[in-house]
N, C-alpha and C positions, 0 to 999 in steps of 0.2 A: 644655577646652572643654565646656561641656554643653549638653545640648540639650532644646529645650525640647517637649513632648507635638506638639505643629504638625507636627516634623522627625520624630519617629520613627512617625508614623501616615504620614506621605509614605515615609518608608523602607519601611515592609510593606505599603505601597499598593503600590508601586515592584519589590518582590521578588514578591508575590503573580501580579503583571502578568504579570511575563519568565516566572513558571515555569507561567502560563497560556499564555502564546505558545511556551514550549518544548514543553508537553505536545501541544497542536494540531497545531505540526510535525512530534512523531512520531506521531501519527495518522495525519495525511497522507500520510505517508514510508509507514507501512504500510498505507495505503488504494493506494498506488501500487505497491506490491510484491504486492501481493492480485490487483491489477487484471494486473499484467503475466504472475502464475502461471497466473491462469485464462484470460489470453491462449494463452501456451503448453502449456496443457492442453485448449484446444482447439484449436490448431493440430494438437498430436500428433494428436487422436484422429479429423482428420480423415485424417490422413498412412491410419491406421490403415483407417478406414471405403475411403477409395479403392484400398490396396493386397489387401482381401479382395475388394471390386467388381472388382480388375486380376484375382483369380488367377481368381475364380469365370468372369467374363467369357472367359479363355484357356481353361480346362477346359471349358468349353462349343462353344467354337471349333475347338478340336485335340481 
């Protein structure tokens, strides 16, 4: 079978496409892994901020 210049420019249109759409997804993927760290990086450090506020708050009281 051979193919004619038409099919193999639709072939690298077609491959170029998916590894456009795969590179996005993993941006994504780690646009959402960034997001979720610095979620829990500020969660911690309020954990942090309110248990120095708990001790200071008691050593002041007792």
């Amino acid at each position: 079978m051979v193919m004619g210049p038409e099919n193999l420019d639709q072939i690298q249109q077609d491959v170029s496409e998916r590894k456009t759409k795969e590179k996005l997804n993993g941006l994504k993927q780690r646009g959402l892994l960034s997001d979720m760290l610095m979620t829990l990086g500020a969660a911690g450090l309020f954990i942090i901020v309110a248990i120095i506020f708990g001790v200071i708050i008691h050593a002041i009281r007792y």
